[in-house]
N, C-alpha and C positions, 0 to 999 in steps of 0.2 A: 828120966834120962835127959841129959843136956840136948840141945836142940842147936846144930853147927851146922850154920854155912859153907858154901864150898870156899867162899871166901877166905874163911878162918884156917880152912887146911894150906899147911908148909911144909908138912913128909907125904911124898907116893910111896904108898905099898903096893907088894905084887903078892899073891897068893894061887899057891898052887891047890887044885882039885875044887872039884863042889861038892856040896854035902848031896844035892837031889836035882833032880831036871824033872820038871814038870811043865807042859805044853812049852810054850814060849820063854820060860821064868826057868834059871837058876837060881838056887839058893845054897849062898856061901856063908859060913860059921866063923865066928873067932878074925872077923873081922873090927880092924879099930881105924877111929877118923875118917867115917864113911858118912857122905852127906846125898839127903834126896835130891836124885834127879841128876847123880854123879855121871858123868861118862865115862865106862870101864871097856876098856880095851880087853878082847879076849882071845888066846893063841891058842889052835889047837893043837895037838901033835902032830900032825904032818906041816905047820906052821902055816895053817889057814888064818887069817885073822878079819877077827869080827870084832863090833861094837855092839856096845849093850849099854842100859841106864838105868841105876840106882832106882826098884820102884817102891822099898817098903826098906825101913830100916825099924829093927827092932833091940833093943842091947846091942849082943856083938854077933848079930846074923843080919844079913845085907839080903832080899830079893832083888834080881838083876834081871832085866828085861831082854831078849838078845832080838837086835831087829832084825839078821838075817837068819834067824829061828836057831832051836839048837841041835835038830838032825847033825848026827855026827859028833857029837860031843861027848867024848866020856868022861865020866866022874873023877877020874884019879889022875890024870896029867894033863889036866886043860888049866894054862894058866892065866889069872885075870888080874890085869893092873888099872887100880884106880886113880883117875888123872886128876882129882883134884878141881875140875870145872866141868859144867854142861855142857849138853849137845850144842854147839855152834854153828851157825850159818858163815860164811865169808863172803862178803859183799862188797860190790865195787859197782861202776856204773854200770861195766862191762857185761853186766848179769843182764841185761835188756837184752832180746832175740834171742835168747840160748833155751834148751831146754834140760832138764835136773831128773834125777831118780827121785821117789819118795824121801830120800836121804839127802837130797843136796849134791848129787854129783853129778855132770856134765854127761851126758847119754847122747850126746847131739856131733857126738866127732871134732869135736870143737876145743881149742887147747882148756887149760885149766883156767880155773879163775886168778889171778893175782889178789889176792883182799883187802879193801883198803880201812875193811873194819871187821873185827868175828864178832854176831850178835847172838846173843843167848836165844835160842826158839824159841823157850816157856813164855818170855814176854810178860808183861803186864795189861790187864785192862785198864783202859781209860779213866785215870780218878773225875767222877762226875763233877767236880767241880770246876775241873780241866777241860770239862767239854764244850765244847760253840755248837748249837743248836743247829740243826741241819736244814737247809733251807735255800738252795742253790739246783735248780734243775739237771738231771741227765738225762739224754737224749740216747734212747735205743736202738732206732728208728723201728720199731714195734709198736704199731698203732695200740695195741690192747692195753700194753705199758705207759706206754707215754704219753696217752689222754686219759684213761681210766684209772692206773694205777701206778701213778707217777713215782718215777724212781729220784731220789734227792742225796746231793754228795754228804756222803757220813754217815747215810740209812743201813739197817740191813734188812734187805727183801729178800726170802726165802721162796725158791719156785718148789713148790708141793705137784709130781709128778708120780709116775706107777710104771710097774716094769711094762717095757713093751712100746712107751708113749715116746715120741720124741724130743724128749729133752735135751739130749746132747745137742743136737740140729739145732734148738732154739739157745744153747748156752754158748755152739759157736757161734751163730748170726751176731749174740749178743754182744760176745767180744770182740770181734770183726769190725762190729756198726758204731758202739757206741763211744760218746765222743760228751763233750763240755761245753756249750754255747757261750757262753759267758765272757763278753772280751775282756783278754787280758789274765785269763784264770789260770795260765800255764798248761804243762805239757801234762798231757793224759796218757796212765800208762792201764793191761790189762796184767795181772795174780792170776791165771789160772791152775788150780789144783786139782788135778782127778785123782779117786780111792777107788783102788778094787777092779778098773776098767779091764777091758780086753783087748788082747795085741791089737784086733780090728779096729776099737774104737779108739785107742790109742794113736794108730793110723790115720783113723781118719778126722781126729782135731789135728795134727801136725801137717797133714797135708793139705789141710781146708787155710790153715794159717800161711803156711810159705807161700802157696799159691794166693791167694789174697792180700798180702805183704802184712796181715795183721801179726805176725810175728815178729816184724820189726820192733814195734812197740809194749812188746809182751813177754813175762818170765811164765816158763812152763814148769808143772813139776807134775811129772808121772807114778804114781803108785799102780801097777797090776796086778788082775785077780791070782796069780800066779804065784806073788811075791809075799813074804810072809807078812800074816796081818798085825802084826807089831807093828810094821814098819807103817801103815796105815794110822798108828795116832802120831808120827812126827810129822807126817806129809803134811797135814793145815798149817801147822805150826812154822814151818819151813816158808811154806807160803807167804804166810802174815808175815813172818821177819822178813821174807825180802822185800812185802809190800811198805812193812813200818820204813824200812830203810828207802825207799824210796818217794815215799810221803814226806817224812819227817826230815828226813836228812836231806835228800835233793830235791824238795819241795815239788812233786808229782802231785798230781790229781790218779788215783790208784783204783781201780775196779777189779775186786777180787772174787770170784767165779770160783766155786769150790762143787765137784760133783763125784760121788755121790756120797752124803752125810750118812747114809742108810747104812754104807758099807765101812767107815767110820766107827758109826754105834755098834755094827757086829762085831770089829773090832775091839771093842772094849769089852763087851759080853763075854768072848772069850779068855781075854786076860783076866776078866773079874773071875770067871770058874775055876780057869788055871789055880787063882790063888783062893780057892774054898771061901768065896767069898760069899754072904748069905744074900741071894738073889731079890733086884725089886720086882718093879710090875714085868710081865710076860718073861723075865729073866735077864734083865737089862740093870746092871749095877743101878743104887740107891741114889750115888752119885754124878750120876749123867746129866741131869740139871745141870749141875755146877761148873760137869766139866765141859760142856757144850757152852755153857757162859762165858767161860775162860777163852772158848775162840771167839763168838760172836760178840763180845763186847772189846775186843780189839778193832771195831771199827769206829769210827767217826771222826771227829773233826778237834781242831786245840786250840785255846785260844794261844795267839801270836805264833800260830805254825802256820803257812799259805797251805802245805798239803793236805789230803785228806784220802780218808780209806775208808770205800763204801763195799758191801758187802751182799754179793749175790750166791749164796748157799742152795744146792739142786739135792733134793731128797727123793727120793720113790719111795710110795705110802707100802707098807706091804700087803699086799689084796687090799690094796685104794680105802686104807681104812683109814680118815683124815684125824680117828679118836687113839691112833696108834699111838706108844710115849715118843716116838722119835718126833712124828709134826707136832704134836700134842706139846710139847716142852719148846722146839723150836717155836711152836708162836705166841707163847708165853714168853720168849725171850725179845724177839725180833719186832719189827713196827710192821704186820701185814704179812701176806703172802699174795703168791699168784700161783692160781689151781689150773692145772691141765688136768681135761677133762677126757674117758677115753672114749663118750658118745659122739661129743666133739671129731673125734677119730672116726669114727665108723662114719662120721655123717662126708668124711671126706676136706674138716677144716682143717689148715695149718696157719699160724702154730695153735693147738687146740684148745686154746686160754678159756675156761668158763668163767666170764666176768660177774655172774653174781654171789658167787664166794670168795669171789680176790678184795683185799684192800689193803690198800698203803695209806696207814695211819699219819703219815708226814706229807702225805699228798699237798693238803692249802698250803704250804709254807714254800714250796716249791715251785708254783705255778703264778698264773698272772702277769700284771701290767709290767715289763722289762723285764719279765722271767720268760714264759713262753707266749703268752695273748691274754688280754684280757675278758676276752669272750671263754676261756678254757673252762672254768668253773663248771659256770653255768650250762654249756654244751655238755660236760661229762655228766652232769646230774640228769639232762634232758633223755640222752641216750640211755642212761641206766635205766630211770623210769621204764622209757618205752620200748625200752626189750625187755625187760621183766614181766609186764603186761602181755607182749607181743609170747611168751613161752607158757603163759598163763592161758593163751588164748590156746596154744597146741594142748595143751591138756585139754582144754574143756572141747574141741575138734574130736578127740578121740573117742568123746562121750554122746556126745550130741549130732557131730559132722558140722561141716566147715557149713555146707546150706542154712543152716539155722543164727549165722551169726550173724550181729548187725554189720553195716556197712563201717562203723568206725573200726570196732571188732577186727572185721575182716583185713582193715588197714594196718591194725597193729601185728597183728599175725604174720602179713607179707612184709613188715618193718623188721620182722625177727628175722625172715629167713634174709633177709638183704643186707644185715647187720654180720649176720655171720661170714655171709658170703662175701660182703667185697670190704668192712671194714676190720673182725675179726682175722679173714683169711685173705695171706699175702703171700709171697712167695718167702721164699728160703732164699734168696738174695737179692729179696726189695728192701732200699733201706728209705722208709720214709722221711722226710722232718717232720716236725710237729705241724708246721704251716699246709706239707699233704694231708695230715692226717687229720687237720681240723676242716679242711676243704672235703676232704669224705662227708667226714661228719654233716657238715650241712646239707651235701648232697641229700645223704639220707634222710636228716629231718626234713626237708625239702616233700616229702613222700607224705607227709601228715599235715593234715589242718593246721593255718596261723593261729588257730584258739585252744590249739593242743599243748602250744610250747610255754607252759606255765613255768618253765623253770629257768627261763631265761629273760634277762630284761631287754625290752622294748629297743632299747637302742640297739645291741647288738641285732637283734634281729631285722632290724631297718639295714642293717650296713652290710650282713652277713648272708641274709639268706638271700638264694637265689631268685633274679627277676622274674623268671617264667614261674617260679613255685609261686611268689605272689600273683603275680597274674589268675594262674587256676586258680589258684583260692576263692580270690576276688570273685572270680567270675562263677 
């Protein structure tokens, strides 16, 4: 079979009736000049109309995807015109503080958009050779992020969460707080995209945002649990072309916040059964790799483009299982993760980040002398060490009892719980700089012997750490 763009098409046909309905998917026969990924208009008899999109063409039979399901649709006089081009976004500046359905349409009471361009959602990823290596700091104000596991414009960091944990809470702070250090780097906007949410939580990012004004500088796009899960694979997609357009075209700094991936991937598990497709791992299409690459590599950086699009994707593990395919493929894809933990939870921290399974693979490129300090390095390695040790010690407490430990022991163990306590755990609308969050820091190492801090050079430690911590020492 020849293989045609939508491009190539110059006649719209209409056809009436479908041959079957199955879940989400019609399938229409005796179809000609039909291209993947088409946008088909669909009318029903009482002249309801929907949209759908070309997802499997085979000879002269078309599968057609319908995003707002096909409850109601009967086989014999529903009729579908094919238009010849893709789902499109319409994009203008004007799309800044507004917020969108999963589809692209204004939910915010808000007039329509005027377009001053329609971009195709499918999009392309970044040809690697196109890319500029990421290497420029963002600032969260989330101490756990932004010394430990630093977020860099162009990255994609995926936060690895579990039902019940607060991630949403930490995905608004994120988009609210975070911002571009860099003089002269231009304007920073937030992408966020929610799958699958609830009226509630739907609620309560719009209202977190108006009232904080962080919706001035932000496109919203809602998908809810409510709404048919079709409509669930154009939401990212939506996202990213407004984020591309506002990267690439108006030269934005763009943080795209996408939650939840999880309900995304069910998404598509459904379509792939719809169409008798032979199941991967746990029943998750074969192709989910791929097509989770198709999003997450629409992020980063171009050469001779100022903009850029970094990318923070929120997944909940299902029963916190981190070997699931959905984290399991995202961090195969992505530079890192940051795990919330729900012991964490229970112990009372927010936001519940377990720093010893999080990393941001792009971290060195980001940090340092006229990025954020040049003591950062070495401070983050210093704290890692001694909380790691400091949790090593609550194990062996549970075995033995705290009595039994040495005195340095004993140091590292009240190092853990102080770590958690006032550099981990912040409030829900503390926004640190990096320059608070590195003054914690020393605080803390401040608590441990000067013969402790091997992981840090001498000079900084002369300039940084605190005079009374030297003193005791000394003395």
């Amino acid at each position: 079979m020849e293989v045609r763009s939508v491009s190539d098409i110059s006649k719209l046909r209409e056809y009436m009736g479908v041959t079957e309905i199955s879940g989400p998917l019609v399938i229409v026969e005796n179809v000609r000049d039909v291209a993947y990924n088409e946008l088909v208009k669909i009318e029903l008899s009482g002249g309801e109309q929907r949209l759908g999109q070309v997802l499997e063409v085979s000879g002269n039979t078309a599968v057609v995807q319908v995003f707002e399901g096909t409850s109601g649709i009967n086989i014999g006089d529903t009729k579908l015109k094919f238009t010849g081009k893709s789902v499109e976004l319409a994009v203008s500046p004007d799309i800044l503080g507004r917020v969108f359905s999963g589809l692209g349409k204004p939910i915010d009471k808000g007039p329509a958009i005027v377009p001053e361009k329609m971009m195709d959602i499918i999009g392309n990823p970044i040809n690697p050779t196109a890319r500029e290596y990421p290497a420029d700091f963002i600032e969260t104000g989330v101490s756990s992020i932004d010394l430990m596991n630093t977020l860099v414009r162009g990255q994609k960091l995926p936060i690895f969460s579990g039902s019940g944990l607060p991630h949403n809470e930490l995905a608004a702070q994120i988009a609210r707080q975070a911002r571009v250090l860099e003089e002269g780097a231009g304007d920073f906007a937030v992408v966020f995209g929610a799958m699958g949410i609830t009226f509630e939580e739907m609620n309560f990012f719009i209202t977190d945002f108006r009232k904080t004004g962080a919706i001035e500088r932000s496109v919203v796009f809602m998908n809810l649990a409510d709404h048919p899960a079709i409509e669930r694979i154009a939401t990212p997609r939506m996202a990213l072309t407004a984020a591309e357009y506002l990267a690439f075209e108006l030269e934005m700094h763009v943080l795209v916040i996408l939650t939840d991936m999880t309900n995304y991937c069910e998404a598509l598990r459904e379509i792939s059964a719809a169409r008798n497709e032979v199941p991967g791992r746990r029943g998750y299409p074969g192709y989910m790799y791929t097509d989770l690459s198709s999003l997450y590599e629409r992020a980063g950086k171009i050469y001779g483009k100022k903009g850029s699009i970094t990318q923070l994707p929120i997944l909940s593990m299902p029963e916190d299982d981190i070997t699931h395919p959905i984290p399991d493929l995202t961090g195969y894809i992505t530079e890192g993760q940051i795990v919330l933990s729900r012991d964490m939870v229970r112990r009372g921290v927010y936001p519940p980040i377990d720093i010893l399974p999080c990393l941001s693979r792009l971290m060195t490129k980001g940090i340092g002398e006229g990025k954020t300090r040049a003591d950062h390095h070495g401070v983050s390695n210093q704290l890692y060490s001694a909380y790691a040790r400091g949790r090593d010690m609550r194990e062996l407490v549970a075995v033995i009892g705290e009595a039994a430990l040495s005195d340095i022991d004993a140091k590292y163990l009240n190092f853990a719980d102080n770590f958690e306590e006032r550099f981990i755990g912040q409030g829900r609308h503390e926004h640190r700089t990096i320059e608070d969050t590195l003054r914690i820091s020393w605080e803390l190492l401040s608590d441990l012997p000067k013969s402790e801090l091997k992981r840090i050079d001498e000079e900084f430690i002369e300039k940084y750490l605190p005079k009374k911590a030297e003193a005791e020492v000394s003395s």
